[in-house]
DRENDO-1510 file (C-alpha; in Angstrom, 1 decimal, always signed):
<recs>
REC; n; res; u; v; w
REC; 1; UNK; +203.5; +148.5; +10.8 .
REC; 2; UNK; +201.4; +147.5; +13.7 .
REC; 3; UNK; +200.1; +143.5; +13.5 .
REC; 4; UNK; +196.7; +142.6; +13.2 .
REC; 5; UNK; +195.3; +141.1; +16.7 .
REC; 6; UNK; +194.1; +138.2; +16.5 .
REC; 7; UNK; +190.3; +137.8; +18.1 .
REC; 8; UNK; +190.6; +136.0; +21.4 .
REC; 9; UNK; +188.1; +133.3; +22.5 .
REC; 10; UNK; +187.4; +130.8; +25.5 .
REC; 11; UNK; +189.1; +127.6; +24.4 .
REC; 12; UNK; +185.8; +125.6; +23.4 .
REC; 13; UNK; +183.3; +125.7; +21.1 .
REC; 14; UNK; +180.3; +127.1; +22.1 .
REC; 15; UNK; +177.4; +128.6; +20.4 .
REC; 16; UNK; +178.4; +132.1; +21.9 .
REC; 17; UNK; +180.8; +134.0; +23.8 .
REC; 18; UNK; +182.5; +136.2; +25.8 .
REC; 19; UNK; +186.3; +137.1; +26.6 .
REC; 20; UNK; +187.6; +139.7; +29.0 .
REC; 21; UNK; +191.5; +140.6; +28.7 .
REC; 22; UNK; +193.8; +143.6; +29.6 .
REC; 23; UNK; +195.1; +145.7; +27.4 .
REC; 24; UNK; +198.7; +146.0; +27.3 .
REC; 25; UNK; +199.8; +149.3; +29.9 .
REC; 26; UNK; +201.4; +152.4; +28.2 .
REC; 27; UNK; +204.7; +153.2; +29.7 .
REC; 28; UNK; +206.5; +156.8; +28.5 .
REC; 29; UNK; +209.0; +158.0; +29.9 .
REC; 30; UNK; +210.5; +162.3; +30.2 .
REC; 31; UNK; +214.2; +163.6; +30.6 .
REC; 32; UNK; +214.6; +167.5; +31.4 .
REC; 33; UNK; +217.9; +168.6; +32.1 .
REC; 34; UNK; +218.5; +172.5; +33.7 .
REC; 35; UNK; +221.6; +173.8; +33.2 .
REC; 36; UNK; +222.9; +176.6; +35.6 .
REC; 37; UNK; +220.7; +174.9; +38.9 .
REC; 38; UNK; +222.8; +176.4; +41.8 .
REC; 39; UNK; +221.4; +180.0; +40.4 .
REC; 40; UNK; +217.9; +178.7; +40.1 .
REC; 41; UNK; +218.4; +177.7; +43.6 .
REC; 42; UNK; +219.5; +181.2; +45.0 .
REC; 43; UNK; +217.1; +182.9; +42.1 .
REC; 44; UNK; +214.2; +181.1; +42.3 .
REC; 45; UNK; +212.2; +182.3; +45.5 .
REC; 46; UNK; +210.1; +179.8; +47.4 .
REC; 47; UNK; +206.4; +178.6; +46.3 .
REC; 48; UNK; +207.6; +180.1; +42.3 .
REC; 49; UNK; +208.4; +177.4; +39.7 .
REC; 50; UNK; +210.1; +177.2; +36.2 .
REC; 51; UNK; +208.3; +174.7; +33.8 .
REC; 52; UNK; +209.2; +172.1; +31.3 .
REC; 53; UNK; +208.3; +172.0; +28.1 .
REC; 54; UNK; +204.9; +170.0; +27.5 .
REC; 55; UNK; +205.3; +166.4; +26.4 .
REC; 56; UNK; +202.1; +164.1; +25.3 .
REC; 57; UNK; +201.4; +160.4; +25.9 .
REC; 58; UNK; +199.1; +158.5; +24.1 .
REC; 59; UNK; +196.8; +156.2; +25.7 .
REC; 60; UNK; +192.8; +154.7; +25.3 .
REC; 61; UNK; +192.2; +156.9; +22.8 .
REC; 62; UNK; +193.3; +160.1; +24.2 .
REC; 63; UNK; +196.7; +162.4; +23.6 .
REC; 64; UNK; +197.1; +163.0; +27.4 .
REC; 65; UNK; +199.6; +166.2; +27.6 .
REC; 66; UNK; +201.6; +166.8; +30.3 .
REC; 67; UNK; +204.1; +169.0; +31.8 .
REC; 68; UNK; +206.5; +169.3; +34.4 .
REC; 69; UNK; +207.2; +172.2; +36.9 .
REC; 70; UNK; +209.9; +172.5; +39.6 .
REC; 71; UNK; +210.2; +174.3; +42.4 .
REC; 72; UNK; +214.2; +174.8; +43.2 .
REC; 73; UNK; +213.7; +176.4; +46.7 .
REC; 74; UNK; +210.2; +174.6; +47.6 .
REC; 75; UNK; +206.6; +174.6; +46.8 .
REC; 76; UNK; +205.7; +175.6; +50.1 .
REC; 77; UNK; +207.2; +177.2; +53.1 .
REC; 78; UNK; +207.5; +173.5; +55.0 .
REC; 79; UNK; +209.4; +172.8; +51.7 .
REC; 80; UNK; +212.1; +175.5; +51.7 .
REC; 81; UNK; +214.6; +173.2; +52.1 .
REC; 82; UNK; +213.8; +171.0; +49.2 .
REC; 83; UNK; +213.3; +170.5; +45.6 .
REC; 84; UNK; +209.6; +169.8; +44.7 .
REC; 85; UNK; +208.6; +168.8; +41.5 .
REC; 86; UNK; +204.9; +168.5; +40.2 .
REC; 87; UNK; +203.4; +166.8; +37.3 .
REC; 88; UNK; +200.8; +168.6; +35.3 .
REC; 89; UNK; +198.4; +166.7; +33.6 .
REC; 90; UNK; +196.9; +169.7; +31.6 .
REC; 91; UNK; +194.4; +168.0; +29.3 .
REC; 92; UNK; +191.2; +169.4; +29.7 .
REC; 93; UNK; +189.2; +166.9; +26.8 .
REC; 94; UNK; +189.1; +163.9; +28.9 .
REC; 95; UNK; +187.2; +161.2; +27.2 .
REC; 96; UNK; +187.9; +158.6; +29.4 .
REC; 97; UNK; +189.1; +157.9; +33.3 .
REC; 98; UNK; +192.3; +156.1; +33.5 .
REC; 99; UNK; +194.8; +155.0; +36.6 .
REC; 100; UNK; +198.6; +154.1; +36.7 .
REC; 101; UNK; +201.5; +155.1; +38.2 .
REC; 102; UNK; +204.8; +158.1; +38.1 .
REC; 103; UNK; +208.4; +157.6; +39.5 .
REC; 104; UNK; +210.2; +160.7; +39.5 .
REC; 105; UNK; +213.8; +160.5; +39.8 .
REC; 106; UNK; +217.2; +162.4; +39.3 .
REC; 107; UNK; +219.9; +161.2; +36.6 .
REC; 108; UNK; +223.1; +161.7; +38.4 .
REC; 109; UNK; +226.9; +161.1; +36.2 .
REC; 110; UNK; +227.0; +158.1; +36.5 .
REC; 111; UNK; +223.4; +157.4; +34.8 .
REC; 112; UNK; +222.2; +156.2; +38.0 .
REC; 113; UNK; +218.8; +156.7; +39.0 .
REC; 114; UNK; +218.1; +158.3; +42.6 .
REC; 115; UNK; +215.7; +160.5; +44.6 .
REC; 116; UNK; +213.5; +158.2; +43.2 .
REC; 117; UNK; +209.8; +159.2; +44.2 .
REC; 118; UNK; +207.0; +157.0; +43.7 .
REC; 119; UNK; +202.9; +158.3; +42.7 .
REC; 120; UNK; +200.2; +156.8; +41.7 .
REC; 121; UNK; +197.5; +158.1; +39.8 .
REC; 122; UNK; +193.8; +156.9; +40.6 .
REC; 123; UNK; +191.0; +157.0; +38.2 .
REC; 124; UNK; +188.9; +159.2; +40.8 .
REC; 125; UNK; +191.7; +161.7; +39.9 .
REC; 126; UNK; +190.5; +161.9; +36.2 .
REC; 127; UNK; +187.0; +161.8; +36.0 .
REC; 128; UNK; +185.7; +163.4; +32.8 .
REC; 129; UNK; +185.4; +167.5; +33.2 .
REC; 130; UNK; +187.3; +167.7; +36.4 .
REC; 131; UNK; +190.1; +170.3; +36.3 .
REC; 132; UNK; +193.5; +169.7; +35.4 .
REC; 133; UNK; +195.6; +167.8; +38.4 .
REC; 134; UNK; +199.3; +167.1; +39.4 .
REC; 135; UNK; +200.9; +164.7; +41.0 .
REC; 136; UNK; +203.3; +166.3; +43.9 .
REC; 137; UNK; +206.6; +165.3; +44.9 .
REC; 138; UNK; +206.9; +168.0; +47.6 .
REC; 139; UNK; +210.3; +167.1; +49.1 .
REC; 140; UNK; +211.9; +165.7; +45.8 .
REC; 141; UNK; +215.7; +166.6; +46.5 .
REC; 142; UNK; +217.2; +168.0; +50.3 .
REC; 143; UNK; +219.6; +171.1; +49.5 .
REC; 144; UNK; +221.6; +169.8; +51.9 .
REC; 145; UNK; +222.6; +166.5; +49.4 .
REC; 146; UNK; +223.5; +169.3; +46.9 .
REC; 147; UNK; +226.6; +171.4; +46.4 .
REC; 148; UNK; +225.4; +174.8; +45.4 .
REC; 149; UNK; +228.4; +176.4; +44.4 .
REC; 150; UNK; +228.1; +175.3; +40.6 .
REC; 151; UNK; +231.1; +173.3; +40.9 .
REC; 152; UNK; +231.4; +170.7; +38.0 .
REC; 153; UNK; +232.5; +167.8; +40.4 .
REC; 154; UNK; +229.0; +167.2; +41.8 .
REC; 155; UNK; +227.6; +164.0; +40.9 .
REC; 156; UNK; +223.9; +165.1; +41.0 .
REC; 157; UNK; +224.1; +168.2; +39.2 .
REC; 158; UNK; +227.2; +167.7; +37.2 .
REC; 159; UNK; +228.6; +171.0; +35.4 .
REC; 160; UNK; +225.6; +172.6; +37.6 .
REC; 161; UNK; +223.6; +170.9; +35.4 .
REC; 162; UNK; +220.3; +168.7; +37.2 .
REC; 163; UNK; +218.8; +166.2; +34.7 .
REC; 164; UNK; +215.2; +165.1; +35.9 .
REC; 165; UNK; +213.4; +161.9; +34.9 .
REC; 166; UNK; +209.6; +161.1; +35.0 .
REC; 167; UNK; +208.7; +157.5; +33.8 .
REC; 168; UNK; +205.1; +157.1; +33.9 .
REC; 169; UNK; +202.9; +154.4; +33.6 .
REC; 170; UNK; +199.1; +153.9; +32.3 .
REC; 171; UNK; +197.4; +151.1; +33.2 .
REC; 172; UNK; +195.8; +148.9; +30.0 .
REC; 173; UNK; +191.8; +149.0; +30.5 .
REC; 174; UNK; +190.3; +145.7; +30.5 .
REC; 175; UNK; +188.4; +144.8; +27.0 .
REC; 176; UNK; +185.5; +142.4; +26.6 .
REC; 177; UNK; +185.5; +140.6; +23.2 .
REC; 178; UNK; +181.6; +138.8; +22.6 .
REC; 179; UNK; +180.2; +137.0; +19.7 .
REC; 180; UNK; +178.3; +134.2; +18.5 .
REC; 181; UNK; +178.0; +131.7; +15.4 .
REC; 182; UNK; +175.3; +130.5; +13.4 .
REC; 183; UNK; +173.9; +127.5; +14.7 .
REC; 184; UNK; +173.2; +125.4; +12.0 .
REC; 185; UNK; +177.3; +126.2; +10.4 .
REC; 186; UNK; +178.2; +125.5; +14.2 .
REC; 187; UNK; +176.3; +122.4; +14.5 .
REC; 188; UNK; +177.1; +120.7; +11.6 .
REC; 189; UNK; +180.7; +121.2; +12.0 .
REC; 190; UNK; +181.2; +120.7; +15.8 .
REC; 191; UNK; +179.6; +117.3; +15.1 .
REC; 192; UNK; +182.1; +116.2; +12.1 .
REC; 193; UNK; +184.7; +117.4; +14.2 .
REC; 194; UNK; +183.6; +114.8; +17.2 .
REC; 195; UNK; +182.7; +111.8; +15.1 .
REC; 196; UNK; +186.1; +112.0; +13.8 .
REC; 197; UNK; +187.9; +112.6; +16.9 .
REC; 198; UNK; +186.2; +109.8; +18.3 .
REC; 199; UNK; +186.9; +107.5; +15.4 .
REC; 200; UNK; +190.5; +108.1; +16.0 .
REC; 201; UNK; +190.3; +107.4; +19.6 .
REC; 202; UNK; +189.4; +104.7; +19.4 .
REC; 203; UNK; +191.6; +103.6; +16.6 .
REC; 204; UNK; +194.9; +104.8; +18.6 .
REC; 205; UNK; +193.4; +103.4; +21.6 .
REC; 206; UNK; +192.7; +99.7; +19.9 .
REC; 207; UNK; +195.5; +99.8; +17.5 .
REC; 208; UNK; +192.4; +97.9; +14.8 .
REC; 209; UNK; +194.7; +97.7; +12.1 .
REC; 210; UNK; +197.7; +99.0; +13.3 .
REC; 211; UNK; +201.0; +98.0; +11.0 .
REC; 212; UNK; +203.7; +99.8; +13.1 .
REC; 213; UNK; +204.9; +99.7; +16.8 .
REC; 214; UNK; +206.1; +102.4; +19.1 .
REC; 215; UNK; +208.7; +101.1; +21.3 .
REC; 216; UNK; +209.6; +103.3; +24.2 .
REC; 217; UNK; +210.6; +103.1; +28.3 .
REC; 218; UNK; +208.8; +103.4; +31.1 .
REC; 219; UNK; +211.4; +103.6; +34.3 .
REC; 220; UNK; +213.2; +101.1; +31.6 .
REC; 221; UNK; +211.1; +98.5; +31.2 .
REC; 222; UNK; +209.8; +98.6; +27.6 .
REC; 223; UNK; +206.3; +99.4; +26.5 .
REC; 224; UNK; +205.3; +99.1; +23.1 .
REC; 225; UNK; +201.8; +101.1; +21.6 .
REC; 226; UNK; +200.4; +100.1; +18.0 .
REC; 227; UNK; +200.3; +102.9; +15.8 .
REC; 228; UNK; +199.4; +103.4; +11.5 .
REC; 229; UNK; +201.9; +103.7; +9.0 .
REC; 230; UNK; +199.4; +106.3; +7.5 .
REC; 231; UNK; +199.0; +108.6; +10.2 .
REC; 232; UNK; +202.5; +108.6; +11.3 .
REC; 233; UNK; +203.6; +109.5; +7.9 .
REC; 234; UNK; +200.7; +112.1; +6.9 .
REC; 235; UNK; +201.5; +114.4; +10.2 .
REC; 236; UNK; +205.1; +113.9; +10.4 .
REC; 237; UNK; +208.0; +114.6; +7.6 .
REC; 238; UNK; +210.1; +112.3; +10.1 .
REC; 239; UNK; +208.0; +109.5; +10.3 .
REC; 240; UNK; +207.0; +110.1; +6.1 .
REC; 241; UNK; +210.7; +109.8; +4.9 .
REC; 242; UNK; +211.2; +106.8; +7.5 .
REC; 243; UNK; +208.6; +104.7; +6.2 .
REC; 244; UNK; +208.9; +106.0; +2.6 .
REC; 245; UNK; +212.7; +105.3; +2.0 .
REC; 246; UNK; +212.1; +101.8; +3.4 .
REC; 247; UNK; +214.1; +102.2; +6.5 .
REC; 248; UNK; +215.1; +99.4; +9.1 .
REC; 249; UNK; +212.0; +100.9; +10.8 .
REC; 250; UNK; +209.8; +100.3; +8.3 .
REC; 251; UNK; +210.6; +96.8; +7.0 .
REC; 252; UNK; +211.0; +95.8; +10.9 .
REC; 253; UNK; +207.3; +97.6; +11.7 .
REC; 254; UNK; +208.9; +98.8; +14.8 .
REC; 255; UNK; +209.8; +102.6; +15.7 .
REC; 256; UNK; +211.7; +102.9; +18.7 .
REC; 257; UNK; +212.0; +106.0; +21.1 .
REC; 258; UNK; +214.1; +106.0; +23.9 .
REC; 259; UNK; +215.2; +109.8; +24.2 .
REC; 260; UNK; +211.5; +110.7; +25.4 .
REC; 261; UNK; +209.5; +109.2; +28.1 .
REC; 262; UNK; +206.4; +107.4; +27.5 .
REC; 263; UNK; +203.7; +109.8; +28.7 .
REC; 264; UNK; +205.4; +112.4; +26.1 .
REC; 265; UNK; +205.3; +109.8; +23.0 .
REC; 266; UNK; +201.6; +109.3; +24.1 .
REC; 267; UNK; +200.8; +112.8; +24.6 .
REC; 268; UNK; +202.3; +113.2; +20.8 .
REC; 269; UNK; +200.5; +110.5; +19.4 .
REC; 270; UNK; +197.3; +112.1; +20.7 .
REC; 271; UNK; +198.0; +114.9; +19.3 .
REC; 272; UNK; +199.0; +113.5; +16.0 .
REC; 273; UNK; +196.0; +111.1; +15.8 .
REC; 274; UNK; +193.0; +113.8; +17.4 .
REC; 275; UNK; +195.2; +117.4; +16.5 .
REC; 276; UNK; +194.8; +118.3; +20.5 .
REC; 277; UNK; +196.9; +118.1; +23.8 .
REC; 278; UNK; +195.7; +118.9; +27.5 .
REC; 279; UNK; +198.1; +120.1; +30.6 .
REC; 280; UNK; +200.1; +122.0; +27.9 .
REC; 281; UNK; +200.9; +124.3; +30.9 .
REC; 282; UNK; +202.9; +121.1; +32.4 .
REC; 283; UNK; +203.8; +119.1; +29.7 .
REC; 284; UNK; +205.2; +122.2; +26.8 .
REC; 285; UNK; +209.0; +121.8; +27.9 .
REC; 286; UNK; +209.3; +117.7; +26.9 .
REC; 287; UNK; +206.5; +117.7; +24.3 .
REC; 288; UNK; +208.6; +120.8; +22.2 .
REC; 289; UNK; +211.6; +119.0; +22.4 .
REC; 290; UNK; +209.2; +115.8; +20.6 .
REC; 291; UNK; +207.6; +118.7; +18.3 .
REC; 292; UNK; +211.1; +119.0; +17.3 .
REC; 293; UNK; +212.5; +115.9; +16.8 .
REC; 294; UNK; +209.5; +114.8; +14.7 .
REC; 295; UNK; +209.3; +118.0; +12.6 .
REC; 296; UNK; +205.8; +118.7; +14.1 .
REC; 297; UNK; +206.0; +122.2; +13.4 .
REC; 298; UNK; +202.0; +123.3; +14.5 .
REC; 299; UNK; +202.5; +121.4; +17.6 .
REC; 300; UNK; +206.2; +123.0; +18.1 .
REC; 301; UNK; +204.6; +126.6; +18.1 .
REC; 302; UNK; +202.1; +125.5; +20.3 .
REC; 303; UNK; +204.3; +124.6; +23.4 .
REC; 304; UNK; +206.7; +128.0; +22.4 .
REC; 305; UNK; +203.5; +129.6; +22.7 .
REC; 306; UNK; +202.1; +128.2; +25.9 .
REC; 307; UNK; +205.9; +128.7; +27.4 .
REC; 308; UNK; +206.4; +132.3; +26.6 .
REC; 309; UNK; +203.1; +133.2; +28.5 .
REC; 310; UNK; +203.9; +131.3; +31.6 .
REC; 311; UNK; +207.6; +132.6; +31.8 .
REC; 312; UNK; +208.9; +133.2; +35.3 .
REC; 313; UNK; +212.3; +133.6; +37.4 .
REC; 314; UNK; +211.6; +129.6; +38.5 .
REC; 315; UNK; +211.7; +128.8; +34.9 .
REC; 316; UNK; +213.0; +131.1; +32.5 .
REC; 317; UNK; +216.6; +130.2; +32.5 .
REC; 318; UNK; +215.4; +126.4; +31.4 .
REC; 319; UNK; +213.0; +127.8; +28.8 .
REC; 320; UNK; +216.1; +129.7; +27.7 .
REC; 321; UNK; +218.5; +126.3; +27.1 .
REC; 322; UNK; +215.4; +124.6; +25.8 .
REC; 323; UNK; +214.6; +126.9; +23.4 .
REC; 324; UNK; +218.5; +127.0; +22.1 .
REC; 325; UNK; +218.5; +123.3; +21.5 .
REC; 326; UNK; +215.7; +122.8; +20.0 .
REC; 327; UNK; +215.6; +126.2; +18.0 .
REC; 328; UNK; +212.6; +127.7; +19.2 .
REC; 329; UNK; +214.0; +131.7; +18.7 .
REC; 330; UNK; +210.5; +132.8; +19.4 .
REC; 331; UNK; +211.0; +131.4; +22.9 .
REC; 332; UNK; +214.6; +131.9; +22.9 .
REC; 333; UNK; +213.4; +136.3; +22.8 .
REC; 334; UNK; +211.1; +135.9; +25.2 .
REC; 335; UNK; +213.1; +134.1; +27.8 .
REC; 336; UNK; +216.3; +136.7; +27.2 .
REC; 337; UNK; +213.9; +139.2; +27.5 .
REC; 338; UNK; +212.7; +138.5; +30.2 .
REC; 339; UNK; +215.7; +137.7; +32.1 .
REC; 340; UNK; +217.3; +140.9; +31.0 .
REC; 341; UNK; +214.1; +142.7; +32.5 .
REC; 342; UNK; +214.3; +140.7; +35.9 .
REC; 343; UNK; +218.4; +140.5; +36.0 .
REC; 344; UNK; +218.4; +140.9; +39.8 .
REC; 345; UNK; +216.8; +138.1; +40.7 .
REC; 346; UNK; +218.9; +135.7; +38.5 .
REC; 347; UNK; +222.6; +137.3; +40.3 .
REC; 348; UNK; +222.1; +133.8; +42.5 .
REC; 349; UNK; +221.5; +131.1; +39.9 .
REC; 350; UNK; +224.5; +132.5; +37.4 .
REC; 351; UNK; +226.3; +129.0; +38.1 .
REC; 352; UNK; +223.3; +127.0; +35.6 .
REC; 353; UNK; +224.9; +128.8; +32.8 .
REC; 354; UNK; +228.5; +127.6; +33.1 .
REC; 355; UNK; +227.8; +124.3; +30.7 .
REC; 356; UNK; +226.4; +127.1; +27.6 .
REC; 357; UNK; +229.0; +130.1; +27.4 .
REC; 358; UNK; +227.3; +131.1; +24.2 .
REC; 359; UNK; +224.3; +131.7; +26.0 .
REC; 360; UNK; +226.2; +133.9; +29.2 .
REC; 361; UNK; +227.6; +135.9; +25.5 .
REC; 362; UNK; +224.3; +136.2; +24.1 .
REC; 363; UNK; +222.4; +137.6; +27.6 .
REC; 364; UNK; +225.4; +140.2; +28.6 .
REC; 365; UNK; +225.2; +141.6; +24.7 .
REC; 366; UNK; +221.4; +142.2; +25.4 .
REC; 367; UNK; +221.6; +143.6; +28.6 .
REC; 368; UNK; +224.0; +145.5; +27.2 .
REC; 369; UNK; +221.6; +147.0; +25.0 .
REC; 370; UNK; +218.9; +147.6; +27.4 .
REC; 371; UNK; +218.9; +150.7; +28.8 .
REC; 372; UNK; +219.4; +150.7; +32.4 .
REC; 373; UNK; +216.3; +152.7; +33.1 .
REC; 374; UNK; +214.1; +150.1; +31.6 .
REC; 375; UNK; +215.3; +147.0; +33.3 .
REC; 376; UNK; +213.7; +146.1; +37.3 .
REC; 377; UNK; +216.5; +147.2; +40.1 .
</recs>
């Protein structure tokens, strides 16, 4: 069952609005195998074709139908030499333009991908009412690289057998998302919200009334911050049960924290004091790990959040260990994912992994069950 999308807006409050995004881009992808080939070869005369059944991909809207056709001795008489292959698209109720791309390719024993030919399609090429169009691979596979005899040791055409792949890709449209809110609901709230943000402020920023202090290190000289009992304890289980079960922090009115570094404890408190945090592109890695320790579970999905859309090859791997200590398994997908996806550029960096075996066991069982096809050579 597909999830409901959440509706995506600018990151303020505003009396109106407007948000452009991408859809997400439709990949499909087409095997044909043709048994018997070397006859086709020596049957087939140049310029005729045999075709594949028709296959359909769904995308904006539309069931685009497709269909293969290939040419075993050439499409034309420069191409006699060669396998051609051509991609139909034989839709002919068009409702909308679209671009992307096609990689043509042949499956040889081994599962190995090669001839691989690259297309792209543009949207000038599907304008609404135009006439069906095909995307040409003209000199797709040299006889010469194929035995023709049938025999069953070929690695191309095993047991005479040629097994073609077309993976094709439709680029996501962009969307524009607009809407607006009634003034006086807007107004009203937006200014409660302020007042009390800015009564907060300043109460974290004074410590008026504090009762507790926050002892933590800065380059190991201690810094202390005044902090409320209340607070604390109302937006943290941690904090509650320490103050509750009258702890040595709690009769001593002093918390210390020496496992995270001051601008983290501050960047918590903030958010615990005015429910907000800025730089989370920067600051997600340490202030999870606080999210964690403190059983700050909004905040925690927050950074997970802000990490998995900023993945890269620069960071994934430490996404990957963070998000196994600290139990983030939303994260935790996204970075294996990701690294199963992009596994040749991480061939060089293998030697971070030797301290977390249990990781190396978890990646190789998950590129194990990615098709080989669907991960970047």
């Amino acid at each position: 069952m597909a999830e409901d999308k959440k509706e995506k807006k600018p990151p303020i409050d505003t009396a109106s609005w407007c948000y452009r995004d991408k859809e997400d881009d439709v990949h499909h992808d087409f095997a044909w195998t043709i048994t018997n080939f070397s006859r086709k070869i020596n049957g087939v005369p140049n310029g005729e074709y045999i075709e594949s059944d028709k296959f359909s991909v769904t995308a904006h809207g539309m069931d685009l139908e497709w269909q293969l056709c290939l040419y075993p001795a050439g499409k034309d008489g420069e191409d006699e030499d060669h396998v051609s292959i051509l991609l139909e698209l034989v839709s002919r109720s068009l409702t909308a333009t679209f671009s992307g791309k096609i990689e043509f390719s042949v499956v040889s024993d081994s599962g190995e991908k090669v001839f691989r030919k690259k297309k792209s399609i543009k949207e000038s090429d599907t304008q609404i009412g135009r006439p069906m169009f095909g995307l040409l691979a003209a000199k797709f596979i040299p006889h010469g690289l194929l035995k023709l005899d049938g025999s069953s040791q070929n690695q191309i055409t095993p047991d005479d057998k040629l097994t073609v792949l077309c993976e094709i890709t439709i680029d996501g449209k962009d969307i524009q998302q607009s809407g607006k809110v009634q003034a006086d609901t807007k107004m009203s709230a937006r200014v409660c919200l302020e007042k009390l943000s800015m009564d907060f402020s300043k109460l974290m920023e004074e410590g008026q009334f504090s009762d507790v202090t926050i002892v933590c290190l800065d380059d190991k000289t201690e810094v202390k911050i005044q902090a409320h009992k209340c607070v604390l304890g109302a937006r943290s289980p941690v904090f509650n049960a320490m103050f509750h079960h009258n702890m040595a922090e709690s009769q001593n009115k002093e918390v210390k924290i020496v496992d995270l570094n001051l601008t983290t404890v501050k960047d918590m408190l903030k958010y615990m004091y005015l429910g907000r945090i800025e730089d989370l592109n920067t600051r997600s890695p340490n202030l999870l790990e606080a999210a964690d320790k403190y059983q700050l579970s909004e905040l925690k999905e927050i950074c997970e959040e802000t990490l998995c859309g900023n993945l890269n090859v620069e960071n994934s791997l430490e996404c990957l260990v963070l998000a196994d200590l600290h139990s983030a398994q939303e994260l935790k997908e996204a970075s294996v994912k990701f690294i199963v996806d992009h596994c040749a550029d991480f061939v060089d960096q293998i030697d971070k992994f030797k301290e977390y075996p249990d990781l190396i066991a978890e990646l190789f069982k998950a590129m194990a069950r990615s098709p080989p096809c669907k991960r970047r050579k």
